[in-house]
C-alpha positions in Angstrom: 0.0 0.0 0.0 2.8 2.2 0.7 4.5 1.5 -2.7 1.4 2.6 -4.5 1.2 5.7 -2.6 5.1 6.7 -3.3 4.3 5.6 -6.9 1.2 7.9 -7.1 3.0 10.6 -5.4 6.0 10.5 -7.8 4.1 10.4 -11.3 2.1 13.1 -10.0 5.1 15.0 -9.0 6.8 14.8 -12.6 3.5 15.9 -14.1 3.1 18.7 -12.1 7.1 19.6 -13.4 6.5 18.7 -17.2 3.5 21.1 -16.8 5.5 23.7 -15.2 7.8 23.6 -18.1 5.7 23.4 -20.7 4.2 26.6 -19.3 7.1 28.6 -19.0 8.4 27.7 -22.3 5.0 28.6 -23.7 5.5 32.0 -22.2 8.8 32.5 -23.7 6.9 31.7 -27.3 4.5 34.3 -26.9 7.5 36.6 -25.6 9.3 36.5 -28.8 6.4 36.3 -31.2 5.3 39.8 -29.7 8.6 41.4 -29.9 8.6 40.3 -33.5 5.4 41.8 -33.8 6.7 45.2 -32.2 9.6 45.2 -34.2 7.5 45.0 -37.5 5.3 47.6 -36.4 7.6 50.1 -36.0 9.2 49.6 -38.9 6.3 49.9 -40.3 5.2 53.3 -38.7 9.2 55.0 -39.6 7.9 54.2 -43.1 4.7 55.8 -43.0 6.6 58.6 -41.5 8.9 58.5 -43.4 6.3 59.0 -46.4 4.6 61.6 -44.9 7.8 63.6 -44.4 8.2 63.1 -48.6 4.9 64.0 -49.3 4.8 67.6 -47.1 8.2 68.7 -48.7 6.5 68.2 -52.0 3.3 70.3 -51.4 5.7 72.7 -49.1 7.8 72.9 -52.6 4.5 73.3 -54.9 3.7 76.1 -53.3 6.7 77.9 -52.3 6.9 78.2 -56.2 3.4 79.3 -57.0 3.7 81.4 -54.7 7.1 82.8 -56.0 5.7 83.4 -59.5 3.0 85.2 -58.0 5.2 87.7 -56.6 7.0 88.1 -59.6 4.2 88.8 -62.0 3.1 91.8 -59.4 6.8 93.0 -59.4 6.6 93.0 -63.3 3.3 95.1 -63.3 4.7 97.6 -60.6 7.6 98.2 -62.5 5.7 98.5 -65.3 3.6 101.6 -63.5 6.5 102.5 -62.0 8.2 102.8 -65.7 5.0 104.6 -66.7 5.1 107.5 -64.1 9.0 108.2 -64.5 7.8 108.8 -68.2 5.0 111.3 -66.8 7.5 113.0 -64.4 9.7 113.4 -67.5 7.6 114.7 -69.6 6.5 117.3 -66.6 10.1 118.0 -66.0 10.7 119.0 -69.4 7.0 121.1 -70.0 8.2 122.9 -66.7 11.8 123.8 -68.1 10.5 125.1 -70.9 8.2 127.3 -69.3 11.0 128.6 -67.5 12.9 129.7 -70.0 9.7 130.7 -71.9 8.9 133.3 -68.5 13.3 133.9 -68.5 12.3 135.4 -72.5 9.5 137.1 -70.6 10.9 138.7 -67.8 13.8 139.6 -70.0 11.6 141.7 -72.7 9.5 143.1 -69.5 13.3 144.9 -68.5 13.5 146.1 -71.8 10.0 147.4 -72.1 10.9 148.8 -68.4 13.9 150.5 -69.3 12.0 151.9 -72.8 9.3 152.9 -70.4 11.8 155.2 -68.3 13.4 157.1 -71.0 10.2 157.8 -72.3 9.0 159.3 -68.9 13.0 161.1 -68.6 11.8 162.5 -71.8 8.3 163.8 -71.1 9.8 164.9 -67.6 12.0 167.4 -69.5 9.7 168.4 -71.7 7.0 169.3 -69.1 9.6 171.0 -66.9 10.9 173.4 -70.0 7.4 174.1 -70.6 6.2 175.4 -67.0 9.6 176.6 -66.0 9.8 174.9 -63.2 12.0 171.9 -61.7 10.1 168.0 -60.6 11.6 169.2 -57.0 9.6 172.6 -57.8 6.7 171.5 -58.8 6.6 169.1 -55.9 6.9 171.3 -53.2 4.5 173.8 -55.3 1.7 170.8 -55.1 2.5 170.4 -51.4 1.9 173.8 -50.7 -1.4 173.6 -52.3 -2.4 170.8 -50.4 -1.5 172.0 -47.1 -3.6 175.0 -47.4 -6.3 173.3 -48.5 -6.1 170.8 -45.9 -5.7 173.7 -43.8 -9.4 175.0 -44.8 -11.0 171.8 -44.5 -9.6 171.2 -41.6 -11.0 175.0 -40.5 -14.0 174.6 -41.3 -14.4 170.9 -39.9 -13.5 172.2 -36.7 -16.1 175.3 -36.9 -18.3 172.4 -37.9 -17.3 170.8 -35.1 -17.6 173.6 -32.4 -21.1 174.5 -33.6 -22.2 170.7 -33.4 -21.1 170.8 -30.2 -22.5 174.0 -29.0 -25.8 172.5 -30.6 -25.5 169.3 -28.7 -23.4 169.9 -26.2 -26.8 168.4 -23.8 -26.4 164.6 -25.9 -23.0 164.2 -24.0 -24.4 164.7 -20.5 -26.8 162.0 -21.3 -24.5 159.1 -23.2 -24.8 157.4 -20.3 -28.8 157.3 -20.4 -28.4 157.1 -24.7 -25.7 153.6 -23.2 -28.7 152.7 -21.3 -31.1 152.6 -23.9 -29.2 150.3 -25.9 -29.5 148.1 -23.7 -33.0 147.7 -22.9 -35.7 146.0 -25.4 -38.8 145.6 -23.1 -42.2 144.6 -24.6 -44.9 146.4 -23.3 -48.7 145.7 -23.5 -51.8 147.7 -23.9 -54.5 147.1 -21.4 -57.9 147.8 -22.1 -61.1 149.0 -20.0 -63.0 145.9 -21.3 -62.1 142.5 -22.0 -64.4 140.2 -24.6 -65.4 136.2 -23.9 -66.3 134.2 -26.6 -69.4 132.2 -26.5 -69.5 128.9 -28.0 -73.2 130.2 -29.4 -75.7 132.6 -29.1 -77.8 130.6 -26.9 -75.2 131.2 -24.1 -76.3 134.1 -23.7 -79.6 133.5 -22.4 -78.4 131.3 -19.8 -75.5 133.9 -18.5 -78.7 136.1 -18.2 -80.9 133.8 -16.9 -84.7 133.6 -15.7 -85.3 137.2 -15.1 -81.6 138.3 -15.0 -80.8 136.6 -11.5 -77.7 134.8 -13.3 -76.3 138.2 -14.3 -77.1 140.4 -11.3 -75.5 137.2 -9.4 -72.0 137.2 -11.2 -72.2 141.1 -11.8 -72.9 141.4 -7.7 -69.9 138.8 -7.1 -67.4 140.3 -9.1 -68.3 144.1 -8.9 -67.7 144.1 -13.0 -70.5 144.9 -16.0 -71.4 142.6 -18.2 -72.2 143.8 -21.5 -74.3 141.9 -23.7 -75.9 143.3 -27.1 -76.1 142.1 -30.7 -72.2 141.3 -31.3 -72.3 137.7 -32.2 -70.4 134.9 -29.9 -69.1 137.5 -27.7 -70.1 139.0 -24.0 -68.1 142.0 -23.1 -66.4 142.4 -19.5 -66.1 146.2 -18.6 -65.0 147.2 -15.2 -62.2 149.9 -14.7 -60.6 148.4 -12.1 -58.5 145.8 -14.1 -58.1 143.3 -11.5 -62.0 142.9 -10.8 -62.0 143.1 -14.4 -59.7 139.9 -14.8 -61.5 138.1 -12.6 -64.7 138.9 -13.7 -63.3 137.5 -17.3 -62.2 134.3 -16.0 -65.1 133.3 -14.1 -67.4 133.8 -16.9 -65.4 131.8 -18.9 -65.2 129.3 -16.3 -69.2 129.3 -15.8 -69.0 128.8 -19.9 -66.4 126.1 -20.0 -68.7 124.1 -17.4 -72.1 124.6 -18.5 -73.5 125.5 -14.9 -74.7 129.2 -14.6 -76.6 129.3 -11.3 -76.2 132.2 -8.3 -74.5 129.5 -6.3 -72.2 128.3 -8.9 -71.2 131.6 -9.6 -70.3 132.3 -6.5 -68.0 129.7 -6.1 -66.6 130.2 -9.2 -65.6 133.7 -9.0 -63.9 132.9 -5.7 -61.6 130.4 -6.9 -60.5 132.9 -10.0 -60.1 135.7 -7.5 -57.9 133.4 -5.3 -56.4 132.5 -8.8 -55.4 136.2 -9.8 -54.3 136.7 -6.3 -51.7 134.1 -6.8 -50.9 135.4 -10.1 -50.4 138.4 -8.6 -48.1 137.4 -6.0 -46.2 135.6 -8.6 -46.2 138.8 -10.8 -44.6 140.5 -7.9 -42.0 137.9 -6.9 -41.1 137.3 -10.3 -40.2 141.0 -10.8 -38.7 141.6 -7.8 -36.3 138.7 -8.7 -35.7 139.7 -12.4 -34.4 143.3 -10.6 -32.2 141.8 -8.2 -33.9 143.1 -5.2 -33.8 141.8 -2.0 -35.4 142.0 1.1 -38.8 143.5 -0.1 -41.5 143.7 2.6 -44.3 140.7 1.2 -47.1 143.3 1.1 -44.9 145.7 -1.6 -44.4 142.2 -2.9 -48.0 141.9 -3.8 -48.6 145.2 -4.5 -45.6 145.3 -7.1 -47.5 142.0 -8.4 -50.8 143.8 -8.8 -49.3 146.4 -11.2 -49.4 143.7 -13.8 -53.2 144.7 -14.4 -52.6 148.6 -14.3 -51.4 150.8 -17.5 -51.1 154.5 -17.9 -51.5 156.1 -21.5 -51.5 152.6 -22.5 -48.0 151.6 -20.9 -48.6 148.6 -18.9 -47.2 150.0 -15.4 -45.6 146.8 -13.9 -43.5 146.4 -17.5 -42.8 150.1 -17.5 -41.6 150.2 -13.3 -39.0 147.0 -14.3 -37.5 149.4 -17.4 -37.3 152.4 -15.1 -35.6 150.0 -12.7 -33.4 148.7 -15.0 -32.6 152.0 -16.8 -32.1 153.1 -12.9 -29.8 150.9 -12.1 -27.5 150.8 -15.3 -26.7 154.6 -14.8 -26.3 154.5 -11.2 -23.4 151.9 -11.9 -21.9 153.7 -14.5 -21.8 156.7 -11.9 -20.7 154.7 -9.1 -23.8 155.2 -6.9 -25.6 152.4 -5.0 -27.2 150.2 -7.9 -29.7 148.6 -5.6 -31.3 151.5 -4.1 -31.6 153.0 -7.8 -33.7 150.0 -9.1 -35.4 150.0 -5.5 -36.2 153.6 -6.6 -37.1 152.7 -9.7 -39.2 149.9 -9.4 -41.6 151.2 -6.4 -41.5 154.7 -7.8 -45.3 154.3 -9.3 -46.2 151.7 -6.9 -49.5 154.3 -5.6 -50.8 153.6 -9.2 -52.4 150.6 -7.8 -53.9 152.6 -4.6 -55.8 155.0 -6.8 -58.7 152.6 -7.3 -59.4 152.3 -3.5 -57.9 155.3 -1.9 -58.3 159.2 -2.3 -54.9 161.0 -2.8 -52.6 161.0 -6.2 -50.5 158.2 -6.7 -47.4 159.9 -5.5 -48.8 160.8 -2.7 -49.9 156.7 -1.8 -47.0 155.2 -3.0 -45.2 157.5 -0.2 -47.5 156.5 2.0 -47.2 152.5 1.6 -43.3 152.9 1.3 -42.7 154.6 4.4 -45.3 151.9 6.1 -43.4 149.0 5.0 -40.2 150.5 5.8 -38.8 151.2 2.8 -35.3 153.0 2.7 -35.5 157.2 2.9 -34.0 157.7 -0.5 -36.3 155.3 -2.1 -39.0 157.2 -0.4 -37.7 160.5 -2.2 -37.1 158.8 -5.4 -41.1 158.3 -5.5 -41.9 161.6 -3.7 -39.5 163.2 -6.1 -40.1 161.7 -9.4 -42.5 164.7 -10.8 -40.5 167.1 -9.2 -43.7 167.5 -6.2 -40.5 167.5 -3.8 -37.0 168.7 -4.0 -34.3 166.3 -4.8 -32.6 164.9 -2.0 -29.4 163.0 -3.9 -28.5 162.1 -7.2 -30.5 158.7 -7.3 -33.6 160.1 -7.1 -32.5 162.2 -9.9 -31.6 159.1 -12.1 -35.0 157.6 -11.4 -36.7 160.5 -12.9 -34.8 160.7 -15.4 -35.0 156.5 -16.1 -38.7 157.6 -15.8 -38.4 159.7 -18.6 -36.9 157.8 -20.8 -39.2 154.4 -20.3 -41.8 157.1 -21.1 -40.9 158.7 -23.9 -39.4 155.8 -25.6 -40.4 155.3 -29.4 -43.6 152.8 -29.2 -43.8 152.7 -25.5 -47.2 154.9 -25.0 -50.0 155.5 -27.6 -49.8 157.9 -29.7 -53.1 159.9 -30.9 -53.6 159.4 -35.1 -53.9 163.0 -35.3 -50.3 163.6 -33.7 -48.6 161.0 -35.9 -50.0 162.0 -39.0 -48.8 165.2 -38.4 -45.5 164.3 -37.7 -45.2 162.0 -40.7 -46.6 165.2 -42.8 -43.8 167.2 -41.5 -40.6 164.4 -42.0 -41.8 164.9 -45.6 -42.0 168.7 -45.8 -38.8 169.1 -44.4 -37.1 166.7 -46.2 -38.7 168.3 -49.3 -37.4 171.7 -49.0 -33.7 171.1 -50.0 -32.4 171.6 -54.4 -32.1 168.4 -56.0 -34.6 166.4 -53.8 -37.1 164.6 -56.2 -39.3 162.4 -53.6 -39.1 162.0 -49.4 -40.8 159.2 -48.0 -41.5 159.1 -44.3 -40.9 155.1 -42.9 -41.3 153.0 -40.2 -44.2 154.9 -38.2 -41.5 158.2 -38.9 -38.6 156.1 -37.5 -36.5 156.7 -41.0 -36.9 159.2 -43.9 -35.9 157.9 -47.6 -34.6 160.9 -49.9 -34.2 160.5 -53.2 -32.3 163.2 -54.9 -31.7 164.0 -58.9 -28.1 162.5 -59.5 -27.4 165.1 -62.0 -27.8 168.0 -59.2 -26.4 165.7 -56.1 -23.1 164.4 -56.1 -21.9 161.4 -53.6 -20.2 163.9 -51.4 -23.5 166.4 -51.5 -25.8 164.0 -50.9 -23.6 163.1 -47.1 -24.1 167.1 -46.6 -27.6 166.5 -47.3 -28.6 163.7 -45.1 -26.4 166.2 -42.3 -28.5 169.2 -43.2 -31.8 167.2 -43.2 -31.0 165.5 -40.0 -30.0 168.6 -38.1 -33.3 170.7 -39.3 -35.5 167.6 -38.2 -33.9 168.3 -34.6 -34.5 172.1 -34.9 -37.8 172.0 -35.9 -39.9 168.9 -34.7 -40.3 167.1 -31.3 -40.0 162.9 -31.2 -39.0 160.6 -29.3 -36.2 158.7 -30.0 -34.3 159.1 -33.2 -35.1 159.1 -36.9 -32.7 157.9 -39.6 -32.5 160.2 -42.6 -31.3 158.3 -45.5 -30.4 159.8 -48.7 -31.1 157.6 -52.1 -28.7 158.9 -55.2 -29.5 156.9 -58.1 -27.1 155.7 -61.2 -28.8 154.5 -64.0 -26.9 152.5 -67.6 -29.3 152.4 -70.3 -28.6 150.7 -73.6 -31.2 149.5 -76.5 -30.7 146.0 -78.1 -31.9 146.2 -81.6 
């Protein structure tokens, strides 16, 4: 039993070797066939590469010469151009030569025309001086003489001229600074009315603003202390009150009430209050507004609102609260030209018809109110004199109250500022015509511009260009002499030169 044991355990001993060897040498088979494998492969792959590498210096060669002949042919064509334009410049160069020595031949005969030119002039030299007996130095210093003297006279005569101008106007120069003022002002003024018209949608309006048995009408007339006028004028009710801030309010409650529909007494009432608390704010706006367009400061609120309320005023058609600002303005610009207090001089001028508004309400002119309210609201003494002063009722106490008078003055009087009656400006038209007329040589005058400018138009035969400058002068200066206006007129004189010809 043992044997077979030993027996079993040897053969299965040497099987377990052969099968050890057969393994390993089996590994050593597949070893070798993959290392031929690799060796293959790579020798395949340094082919391919080796291909590739042959293949890419071709292409890299095709088109390194395509690319070549491309250049060349654009190096041909430039040179080509470039050949082209050296021709040009050439051909240039040799045009330009030749007109150099085409202007040498010119300049060269211009010397000898210049030289030919002298003599001739040597020659006519001689000749004139043989044949007055006198030298070229001579006769020079002869025409000198000549002209001296009568630069002399003219000069004479422009200084009488001047002397007498300024003898004649010797007043204009103690006002340049009011004329500087002027300039320098170009206010718009309106021109208030007594009435003011509302448009009706229609006719039937009418009746209902009148209302069963006029209560409508006495109602708004009793609420707003204005007269409404209604007669046969179509679409239109007529607002008449003199006071022209009942008046305003009075016109914009009735067109209120017409806007809504609803004319009853108890409408109206409420109505007409809100448009008077409407024109009371306008007012207080109006008054702000110009006291801050002035540059004044510190104003009492009452002379606020009573500044404001002179928007509605006007006197001879100059609306007051436009006209106080200019005056103010005007004020102010010659004060600071003189080197006086520019504030208190727009103060001045501003406030200096402030009793305008008073005259409605209180008896007394409005020089005397407006010292009144001033010197109640604590307004400054010399502002107090400037509206005390300003027609001269008091003496002058300083030379601001002087300059508001005479800013007064000047907002008044200047051209289109107040109305003027038809009558009046005809007449003045009329005699900017005469005048003009009355000088030799003068064929037509036409007054322009509401008599701003007069056109003359003289005979050019009679009137020369230096007469017709003496005649504008002339006209100008017997306009002054003769006839009062306001502002300036412009005298211009019209001297014709005519060509005529025929085509036949």
């Amino acid at each position: 039993m043992t044997d077979w044991t030993g027996l079993f355990a040897a053969v299965l001993g040497g099987g377990v070797a052969a099968g050890t060897a057969f393994y390993v040498l089996g590994q050593r088979g597949e070893r070798r066939a993959a290392e031929v494998a690799a060796r293959a492969a790579a020798r395949e792959s340094e082919r391919l590469l080796e291909d590739a590498k042959q293949r890419l210096t071709v292409s890299a060669k095709e088109e390194l010469l395509r690319t070549r002949e491309t250049l060349e042919r654009e190096l041909a064509l430039r040179r080509s151009e470039l050949d082209k334009r050296e021709a040009a410049l050439e051909r240039r160069t040799t045009a330009c030569e030749e007109r150099e020595r085409e202007l040498g031949r010119r300049d060269q005969a211009l010397a000898s025309s210049e030289q030919a030119l002298a003599g001739r002039e040597r020659e006519a030299r001689a000749k004139l001086e043989q044949l007055a007996g006198l030298s070229a130095q001579e006769a020079k210093e002869e025409l000198m003489r000549r002209l001296e003297d009568e630069a002399r006279s003219d000069a004479a005569a422009l200084l009488r001229d001047i002397k007498e101008q300024a003898k004649k106007t010797a007043d204009r120069e103690a006002k340049k600074i009011v004329a500087l003022a002027i300039q320098r002002i170009a206010a718009e003024h309106t021109a208030e009315s007594t009435v003011a018209a509302v448009a009706l949608p229609s006719d039937e309006m009418k009746g209902r603003i009148i209302g069963r048995e006029g209560r409508n009408i006495r109602a708004f007339e009793a609420a707003t202390g204005v007269d409404v006028i209604i007669d046969d004028t179509p679409d239109t009710v007529v607002v008449s009150c003199f006071d022209p801030v009942r008046r305003e309010v009075g016109r914009l409650a009735l067109e209120r009430l017409i806007a809504d529909g609803r004319i009853h007494p108890g409408r109206i009432e409420e109505v007409v209050q809100k448009a008077r608390d409407e024109v009371a704010a306008t007012i207080s706006e109006a008054g702000e507004r110009a006291v801050y367009d002035t540059g004044i400061k510190g104003m009492h609120p009452e002379m606020v609102k009573l500044v404001g309320r002179m928007k509605y005023r006007t006197s001879y058609g100059q609306n007051i609260l436009d006209h106080s600002k200019e005056v103010a303005w005007l004020a102010g610009m010659m004060a600071a030209e003189l080197k006086l207090d520019a504030h208190l001089a727009k103060r001045g001028g501003l406030l200096h018809d402030i009793g305008k508004v008073l005259t409605h309400e209180h008896d007394g002119t409005h020089v005397q109110l407006g010292v009144e309210v001033a010197t109640k609201y604590g307004e400054h003494p010399i502002v107090i004199n400037c509206i005390a002063a300003h027609h001269d009722d008091v003496p002058h106490e300083g030379p601001i109250s002087v300059i508001v008078q005479a800013a007064d003055a000047v907002s008044g009087s200047r051209p289109g500022a107040r109305r003027e009656a038809f009558e009046t400006y005809v007449k003045r038209l009329t005699e900017l015509e005469r005048i003009g007329g009355e000088f030799p040589g003068v064929e037509k005058v036409f007054a322009i511009q509401a008599g701003r400018e007069v056109r003359v138009v003289v005979t050019p035969t009679v009137v020369d260009d230096g007469k017709a400058s003496e005649l504008a002068e002339q006209i100008a200066r017997k306009i002054e002499h003769e006839l009062q206006y306001p502002g300036q007129i412009k005298v211009v004189v019209v001297r014709e030169t005519r060509a005529v010809d025929v085509a036949r």
